[in-house]
C-alpha positions as CSV (number, residue, x, y, z in Angstrom):
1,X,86.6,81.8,65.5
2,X,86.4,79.0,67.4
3,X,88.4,78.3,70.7
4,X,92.0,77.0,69.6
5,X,92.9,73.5,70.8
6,X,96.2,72.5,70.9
7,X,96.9,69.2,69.8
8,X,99.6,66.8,69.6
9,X,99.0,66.0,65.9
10,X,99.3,69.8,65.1
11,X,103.0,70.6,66.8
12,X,104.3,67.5,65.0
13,X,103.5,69.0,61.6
14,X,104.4,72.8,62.4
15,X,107.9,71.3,63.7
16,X,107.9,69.4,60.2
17,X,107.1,72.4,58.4
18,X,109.7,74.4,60.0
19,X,112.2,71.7,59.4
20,X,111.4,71.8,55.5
21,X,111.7,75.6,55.8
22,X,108.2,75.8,54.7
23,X,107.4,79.1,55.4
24,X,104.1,79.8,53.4
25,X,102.3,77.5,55.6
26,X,104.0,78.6,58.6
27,X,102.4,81.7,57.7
28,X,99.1,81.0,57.5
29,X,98.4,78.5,60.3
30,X,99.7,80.8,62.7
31,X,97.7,83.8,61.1
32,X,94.5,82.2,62.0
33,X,95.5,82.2,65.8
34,X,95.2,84.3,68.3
35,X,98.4,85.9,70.0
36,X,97.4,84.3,73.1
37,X,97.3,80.5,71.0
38,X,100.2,81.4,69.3
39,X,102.1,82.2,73.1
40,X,100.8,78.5,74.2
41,X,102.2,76.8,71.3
42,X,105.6,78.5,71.9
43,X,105.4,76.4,75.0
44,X,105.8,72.9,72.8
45,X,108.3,74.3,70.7
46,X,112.3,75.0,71.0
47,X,113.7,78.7,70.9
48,X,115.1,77.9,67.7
49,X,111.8,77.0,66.4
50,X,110.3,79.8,68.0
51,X,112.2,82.0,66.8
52,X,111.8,80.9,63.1
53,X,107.7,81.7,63.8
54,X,108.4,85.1,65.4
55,X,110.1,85.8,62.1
56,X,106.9,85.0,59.7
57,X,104.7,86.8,61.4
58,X,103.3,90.1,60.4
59,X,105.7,92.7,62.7
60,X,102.0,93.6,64.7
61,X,101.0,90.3,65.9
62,X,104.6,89.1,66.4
63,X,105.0,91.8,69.1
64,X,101.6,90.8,70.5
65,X,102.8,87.2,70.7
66,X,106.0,88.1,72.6
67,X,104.3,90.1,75.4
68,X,101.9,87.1,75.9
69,X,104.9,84.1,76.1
70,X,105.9,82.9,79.5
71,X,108.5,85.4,81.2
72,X,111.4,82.5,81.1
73,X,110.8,81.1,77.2
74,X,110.5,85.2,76.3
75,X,114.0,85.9,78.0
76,X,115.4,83.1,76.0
77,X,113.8,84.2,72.7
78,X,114.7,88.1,73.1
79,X,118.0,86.5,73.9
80,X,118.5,85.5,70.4
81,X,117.8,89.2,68.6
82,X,120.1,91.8,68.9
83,X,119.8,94.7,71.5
84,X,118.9,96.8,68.7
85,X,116.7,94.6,66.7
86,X,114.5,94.1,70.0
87,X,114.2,97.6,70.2
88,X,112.9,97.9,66.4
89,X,111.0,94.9,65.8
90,X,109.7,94.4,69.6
91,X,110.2,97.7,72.0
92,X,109.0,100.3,70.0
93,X,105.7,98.6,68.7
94,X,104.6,98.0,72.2
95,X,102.4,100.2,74.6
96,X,104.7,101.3,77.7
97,X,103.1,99.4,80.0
98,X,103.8,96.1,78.1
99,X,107.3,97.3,76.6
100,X,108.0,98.2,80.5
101,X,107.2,94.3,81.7
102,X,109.7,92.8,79.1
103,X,112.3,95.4,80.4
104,X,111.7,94.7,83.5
105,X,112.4,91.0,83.4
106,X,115.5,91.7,81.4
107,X,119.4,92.1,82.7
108,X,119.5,95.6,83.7
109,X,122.2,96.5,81.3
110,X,120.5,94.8,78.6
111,X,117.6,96.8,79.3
112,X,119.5,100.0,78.9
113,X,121.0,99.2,76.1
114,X,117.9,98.2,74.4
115,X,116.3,101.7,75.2
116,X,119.4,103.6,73.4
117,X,118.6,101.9,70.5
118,X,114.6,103.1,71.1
119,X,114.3,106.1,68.1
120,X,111.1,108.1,69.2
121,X,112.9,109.7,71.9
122,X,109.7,110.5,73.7
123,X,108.9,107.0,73.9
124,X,112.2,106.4,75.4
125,X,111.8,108.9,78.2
126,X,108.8,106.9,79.1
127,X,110.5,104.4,79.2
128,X,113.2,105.0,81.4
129,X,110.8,107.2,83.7
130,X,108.2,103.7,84.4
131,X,111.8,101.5,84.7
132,X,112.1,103.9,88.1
133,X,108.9,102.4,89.6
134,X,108.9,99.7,91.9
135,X,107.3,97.3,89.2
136,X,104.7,96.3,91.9
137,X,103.3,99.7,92.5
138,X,100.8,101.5,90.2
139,X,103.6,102.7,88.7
140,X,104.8,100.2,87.6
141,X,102.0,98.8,86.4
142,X,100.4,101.9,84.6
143,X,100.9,102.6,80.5
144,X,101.6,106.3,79.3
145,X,99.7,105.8,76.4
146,X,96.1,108.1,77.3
147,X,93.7,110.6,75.8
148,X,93.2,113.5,77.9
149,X,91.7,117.2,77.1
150,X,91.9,120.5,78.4
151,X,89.5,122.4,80.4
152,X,89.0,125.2,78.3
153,X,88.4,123.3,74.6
154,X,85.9,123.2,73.1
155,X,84.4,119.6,71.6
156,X,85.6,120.5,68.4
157,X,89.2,120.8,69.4
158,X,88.8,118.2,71.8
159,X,87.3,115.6,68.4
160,X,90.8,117.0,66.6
161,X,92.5,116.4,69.9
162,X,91.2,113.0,70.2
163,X,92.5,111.8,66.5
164,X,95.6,112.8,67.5
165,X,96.5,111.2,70.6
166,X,94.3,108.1,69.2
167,X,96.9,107.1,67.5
168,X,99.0,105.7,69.9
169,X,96.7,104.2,71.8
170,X,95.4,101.0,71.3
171,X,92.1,100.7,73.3
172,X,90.0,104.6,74.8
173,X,89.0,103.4,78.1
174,X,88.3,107.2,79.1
175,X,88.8,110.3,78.0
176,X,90.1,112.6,81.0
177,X,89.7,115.9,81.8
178,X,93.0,118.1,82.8
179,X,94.7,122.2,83.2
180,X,96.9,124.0,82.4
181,X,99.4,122.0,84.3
182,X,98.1,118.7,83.9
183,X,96.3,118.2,86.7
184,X,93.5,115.7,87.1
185,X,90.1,117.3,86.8
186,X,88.0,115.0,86.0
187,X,86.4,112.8,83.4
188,X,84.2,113.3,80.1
189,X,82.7,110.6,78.7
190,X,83.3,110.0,74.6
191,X,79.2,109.7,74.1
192,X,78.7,113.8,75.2
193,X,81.9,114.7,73.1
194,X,80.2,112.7,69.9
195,X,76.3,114.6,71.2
196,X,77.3,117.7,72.0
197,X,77.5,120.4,69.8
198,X,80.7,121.2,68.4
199,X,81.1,124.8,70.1
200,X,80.1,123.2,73.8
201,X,83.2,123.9,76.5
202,X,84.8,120.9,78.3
203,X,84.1,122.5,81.4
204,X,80.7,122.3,81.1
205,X,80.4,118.8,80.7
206,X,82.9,116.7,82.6
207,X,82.0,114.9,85.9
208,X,84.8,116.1,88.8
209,X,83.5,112.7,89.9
210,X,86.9,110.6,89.3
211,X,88.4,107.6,90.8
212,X,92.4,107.6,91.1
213,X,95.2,106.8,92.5
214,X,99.1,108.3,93.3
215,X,102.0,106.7,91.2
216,X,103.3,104.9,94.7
217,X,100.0,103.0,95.6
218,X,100.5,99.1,95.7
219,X,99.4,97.1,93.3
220,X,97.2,95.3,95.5
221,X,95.2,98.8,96.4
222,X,95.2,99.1,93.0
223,X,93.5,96.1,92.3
224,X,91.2,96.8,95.2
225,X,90.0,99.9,93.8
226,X,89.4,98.8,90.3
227,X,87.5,96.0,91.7
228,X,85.1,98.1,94.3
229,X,84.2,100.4,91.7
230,X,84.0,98.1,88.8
231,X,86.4,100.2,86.5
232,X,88.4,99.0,83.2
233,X,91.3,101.7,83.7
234,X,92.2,104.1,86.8
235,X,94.0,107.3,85.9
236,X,97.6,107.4,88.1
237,X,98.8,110.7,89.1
238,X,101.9,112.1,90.7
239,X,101.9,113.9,94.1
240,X,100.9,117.4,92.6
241,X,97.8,115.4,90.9
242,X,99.1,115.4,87.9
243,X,97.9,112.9,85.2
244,X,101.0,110.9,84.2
245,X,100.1,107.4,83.6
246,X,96.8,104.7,83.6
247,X,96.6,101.2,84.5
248,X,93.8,99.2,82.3
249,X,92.0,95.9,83.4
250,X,94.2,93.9,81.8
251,X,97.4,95.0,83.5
252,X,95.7,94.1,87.0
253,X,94.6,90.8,85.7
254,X,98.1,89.7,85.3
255,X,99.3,91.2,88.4
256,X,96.9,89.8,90.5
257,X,97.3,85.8,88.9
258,X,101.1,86.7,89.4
259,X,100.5,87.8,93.3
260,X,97.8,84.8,93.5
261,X,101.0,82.3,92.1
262,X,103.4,84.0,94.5
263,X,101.2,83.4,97.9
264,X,99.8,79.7,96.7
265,X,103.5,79.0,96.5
266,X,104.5,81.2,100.1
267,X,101.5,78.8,101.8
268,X,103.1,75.9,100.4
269,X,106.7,76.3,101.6
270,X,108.3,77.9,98.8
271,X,110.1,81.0,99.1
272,X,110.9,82.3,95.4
273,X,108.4,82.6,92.8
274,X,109.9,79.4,90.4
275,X,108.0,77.2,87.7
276,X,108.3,73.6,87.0
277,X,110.6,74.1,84.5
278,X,113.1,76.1,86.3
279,X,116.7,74.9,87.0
280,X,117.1,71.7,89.5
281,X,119.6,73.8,91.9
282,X,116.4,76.8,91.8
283,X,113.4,74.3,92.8
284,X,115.4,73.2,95.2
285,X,116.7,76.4,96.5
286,X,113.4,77.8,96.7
287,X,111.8,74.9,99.2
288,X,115.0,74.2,101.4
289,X,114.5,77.1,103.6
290,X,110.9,75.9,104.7
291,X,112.4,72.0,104.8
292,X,115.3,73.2,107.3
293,X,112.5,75.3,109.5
294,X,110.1,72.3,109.5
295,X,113.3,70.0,110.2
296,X,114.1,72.3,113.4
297,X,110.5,72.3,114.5
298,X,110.5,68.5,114.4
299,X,113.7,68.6,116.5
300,X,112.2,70.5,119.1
301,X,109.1,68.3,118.8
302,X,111.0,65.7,120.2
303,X,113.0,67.6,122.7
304,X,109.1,68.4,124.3
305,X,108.3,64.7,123.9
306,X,111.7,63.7,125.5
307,X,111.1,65.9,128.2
308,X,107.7,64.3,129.1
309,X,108.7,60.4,128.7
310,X,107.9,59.5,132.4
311,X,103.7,60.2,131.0
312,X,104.4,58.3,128.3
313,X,106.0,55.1,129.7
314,X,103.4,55.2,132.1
315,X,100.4,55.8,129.8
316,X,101.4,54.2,126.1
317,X,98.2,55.2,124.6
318,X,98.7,58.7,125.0
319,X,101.3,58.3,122.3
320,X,98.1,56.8,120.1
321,X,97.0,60.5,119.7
322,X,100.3,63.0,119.3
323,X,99.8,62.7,115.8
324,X,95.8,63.6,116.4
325,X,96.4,66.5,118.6
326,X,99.1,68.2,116.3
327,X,97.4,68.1,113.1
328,X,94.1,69.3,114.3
329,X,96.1,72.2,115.7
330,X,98.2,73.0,112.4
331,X,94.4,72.7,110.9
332,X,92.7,74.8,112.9
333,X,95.9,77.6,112.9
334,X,96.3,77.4,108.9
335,X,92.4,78.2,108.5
336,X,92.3,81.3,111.1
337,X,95.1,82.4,109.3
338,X,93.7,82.1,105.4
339,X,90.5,84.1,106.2
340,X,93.0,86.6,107.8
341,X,95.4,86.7,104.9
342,X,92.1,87.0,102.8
343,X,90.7,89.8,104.6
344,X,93.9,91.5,104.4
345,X,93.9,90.6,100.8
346,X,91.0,92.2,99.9
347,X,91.4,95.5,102.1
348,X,87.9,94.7,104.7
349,X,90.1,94.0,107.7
350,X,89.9,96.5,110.4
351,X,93.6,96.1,111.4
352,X,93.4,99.3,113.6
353,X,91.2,96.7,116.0
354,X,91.3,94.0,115.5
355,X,89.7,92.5,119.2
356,X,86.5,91.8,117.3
357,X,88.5,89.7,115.2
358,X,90.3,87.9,117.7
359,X,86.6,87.6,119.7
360,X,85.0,86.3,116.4
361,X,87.9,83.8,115.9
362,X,87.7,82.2,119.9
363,X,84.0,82.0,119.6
364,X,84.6,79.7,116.3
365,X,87.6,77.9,117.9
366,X,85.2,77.1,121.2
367,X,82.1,75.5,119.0
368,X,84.7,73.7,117.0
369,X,86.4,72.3,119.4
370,X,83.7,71.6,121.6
371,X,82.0,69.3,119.1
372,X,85.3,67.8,117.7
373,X,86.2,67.2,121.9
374,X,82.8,65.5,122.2
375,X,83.2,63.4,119.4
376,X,86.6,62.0,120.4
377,X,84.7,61.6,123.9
378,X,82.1,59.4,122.3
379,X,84.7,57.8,120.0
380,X,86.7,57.1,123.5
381,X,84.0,55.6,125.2
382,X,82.5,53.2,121.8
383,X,85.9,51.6,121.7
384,X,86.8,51.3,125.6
385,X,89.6,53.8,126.1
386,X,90.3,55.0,129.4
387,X,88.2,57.4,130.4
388,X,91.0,60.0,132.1
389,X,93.2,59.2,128.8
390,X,89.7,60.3,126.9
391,X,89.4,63.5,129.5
392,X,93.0,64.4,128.4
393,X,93.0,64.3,125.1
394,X,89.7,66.0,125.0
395,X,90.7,68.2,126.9
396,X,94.0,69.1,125.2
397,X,92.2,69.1,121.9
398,X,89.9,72.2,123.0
399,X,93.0,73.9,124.4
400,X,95.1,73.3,120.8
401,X,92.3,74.1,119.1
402,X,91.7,77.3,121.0
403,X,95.6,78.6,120.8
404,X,96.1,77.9,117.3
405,X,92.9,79.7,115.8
406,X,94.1,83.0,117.8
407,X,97.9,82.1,116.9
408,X,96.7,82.5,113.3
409,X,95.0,85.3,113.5
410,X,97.4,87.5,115.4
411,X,100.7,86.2,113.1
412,X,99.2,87.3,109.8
413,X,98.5,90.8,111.0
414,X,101.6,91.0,113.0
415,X,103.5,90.4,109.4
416,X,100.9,92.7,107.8
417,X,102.2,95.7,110.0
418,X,106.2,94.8,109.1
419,X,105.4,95.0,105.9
420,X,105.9,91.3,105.6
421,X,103.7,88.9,103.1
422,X,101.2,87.6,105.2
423,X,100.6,84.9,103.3
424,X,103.6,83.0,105.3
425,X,101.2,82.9,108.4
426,X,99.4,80.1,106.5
427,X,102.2,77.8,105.1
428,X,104.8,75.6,107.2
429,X,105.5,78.4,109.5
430,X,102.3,78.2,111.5
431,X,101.6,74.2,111.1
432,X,105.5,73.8,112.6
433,X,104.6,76.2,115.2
434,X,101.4,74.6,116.2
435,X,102.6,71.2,116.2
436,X,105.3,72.3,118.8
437,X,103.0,74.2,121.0
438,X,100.3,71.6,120.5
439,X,102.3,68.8,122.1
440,X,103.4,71.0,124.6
441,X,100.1,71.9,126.0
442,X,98.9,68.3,125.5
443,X,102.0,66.3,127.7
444,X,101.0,69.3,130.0
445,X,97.5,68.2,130.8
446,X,98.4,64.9,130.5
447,X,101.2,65.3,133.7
448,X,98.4,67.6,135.4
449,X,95.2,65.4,135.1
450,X,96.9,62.0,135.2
């Protein structure tokens, strides 16, 4: 099948179709889309409308389609079923993991409601046992849905084993290896169990070689360690060891895009994770806080010029290059700071030491801002500037240069160890503050040299 494009032509007649209650072609346009496709039409359409889809679909890709729509248009649509009916038609025909991340984004009353209506009684003790993670730790993020075997079968229990558990389990990304008690052991892989013959032990097969990680590691580490050792699901376990959960490939995709969204947005100014479409009063709430920062570092900007008028009457053109010196300083801050927030990102930050670091990070600031010094020196002299206005702001460029690369690297992993998101080191926070300590240091050499 080739990639679904989705054109304007094509709404306009599904929106007729569902206007004419036309439901057998409803049907079978939307049958030949992917879940995915189905999600980003939802997008062009009105609850109502979407709603009417939901309801032709077969029950299997309708629940697929849910846990793909936007977070905000799936609240709206789930709004529109009953608690019970989301629990039959939606809920229960979902893997945990999934089932969890509607829940999750759901009133927390509503949620609980929704559950009492859940009939596999199992299923809802899943449920209400992943709802107690923090939805940002693994587990939060794992499914319960897994195939494991005991120690002491044999393949051919383990084969019947397998069949079993299959069942509810939509993709075998592994097939682990546990005791008596559940605990992690290891890993077999499904080739030997299919090789083997049928009356080989477990135990002399599987590989003790397993990658995992406890039920209250952060989803970042989780990411990390799927990524370092190229793996499309890590086994979670509790703090005895014992196998309770796994978080697939999938699951860390979306975390990480959602994480990705979250900083792009923190660098930016805005302090809650919003859309385009949110509410007026929400966009706005969500940037003020920045606005009102940046307004009271722009205040104290000019209390540091006011304070240093007598250079300034004196010398006019130093006022030619305030606005140089304080936006090569928020530049040179904000990009100390992203390789920083990067490398803390990624987990190959060495935040026990970090003098390297702040070494590495001088030794850049000095070669850039010798050369960008020189240059203004050589542009000072082409167009006739005074020569001790050129030695200041050459002069103050270095220093601004030189205090904002080690200001953003030390403010990142200063937030890093409160447990605060990092990424605010490289949005307004360090441009205001470089700006103000910028002009500072530049009026300074200005009084000292002139």
């Amino acid at each position: 099948m080739s990639q679904f494009q989705l054109t304007e032509s094509f709404v306009d007649e599904l929106k007729s179709w569902i206007s004419r209650d036309l439901s057998a072609e409803i049907t079978s346009a939307l049958t030949l889309l992917f879940p995915a496709d189905i999600a980003e039409l939802f997008e062009e359409l009105s609850k109502v409308e979407c709603k009417y889809c939901l309801d032709h679909l077969e029950v299997n890709k309708a629940v697929e389609v849910i846990a793909e729509v936007e977070e905000d248009k799936r609240e709206m649509l789930l709004m529109m079923y009953s608690p019970k009916e989301i629990a039959s038609r939606f809920i229960e025909n979902l893997n945990s993991d999934d089932a969890v991340d509607i829940l999750y984004a759901l009133p927390k009353a509503l949620s609980q409601e929704i559950i009492s209506y859940v009939t596999d009684l199992e299923y809802s003790i899943q449920l209400v046992s992943l709802l107690h993670h923090d939805e940002d730790t693994a587990g939060g993020l794992m499914a319960k849905e897994l195939i494991k075997v005991n120690l002491n079968w044999d393949l051919a229990q383990c084969t019947e084993e397998i069949r079993k558990q299959a069942e509810n389990v939509t993709k075998v990304n592994a097939i682990y290896v546990v005791d008596n008690n559940d605990i992690l052991l290891g890993i077999v892989p499904l080739k030997l169990i299919l090789l083997e013959k049928a009356k080989t032990n477990v135990s002399q097969i599987f590989d003790t070689n397993v990658i995992y990680a406890e039920v209250h590691t952060r989803g970042e580490e989780v990411a990390n360690i799927m990524s370092k050792y190229d793996l499309d699901a890590l086994p979670i376990v509790d703090s005895l060891k014992r196998l309770i959960g796994l978080v697939t490939i999938d699951d860390v995709i979306d975390f990480v895009k959602e994480e990705a969204d979250k900083d792009y947005q923190l660098l930016s100014g805005i302090s809650e994770n919003v859309e385009s479409k949110d509410r007026i009063w929400v966009l706005s709430r969500s940037r003020l806080p920045w606005l009102i920062i940046g307004l009271g570092g722009g205040l104290m900007n000019s209390f540091v010029i006011r304070g240093f008028e007598n250079q300034l009457s004196t010398n006019l053109q130093l006022a030619l290059f305030m606005p140089l010196v304080a936006a090569m300083g928020g530049n040179a801050g904000v990009q100390s700071s992203a390789i920083i927030v990067q490398g803390l990102a990624n987990n190959n930050l060495d935040t026990k030491n970090i003098f390297p670091r702040l070494a590495k990070e001088f030794s850049v600031a000095l070669i850039n801002g010798l050369i960008c010094s020189g240059l203004l020196l050589a542009y000072s002299a082409l167009v006739g500037n005074s020569l001790n206005i050129a030695e200041v702001v050459s002069i103050s460029l270095l220093a601004v240069i030189l205090f904002a690369s080690i200001l953003g690297t030390l403010i990142p992993l200063i937030l890093d160890r409160y447990k605060i998101d990092p990424a605010l080191a490289t949005g307004p926070f360090i441009t205001t503050t470089n700006d103000l300590i910028g002009l500072f240091l530049y009026f300074s050499l200005a009084r000292l040299i002139l």
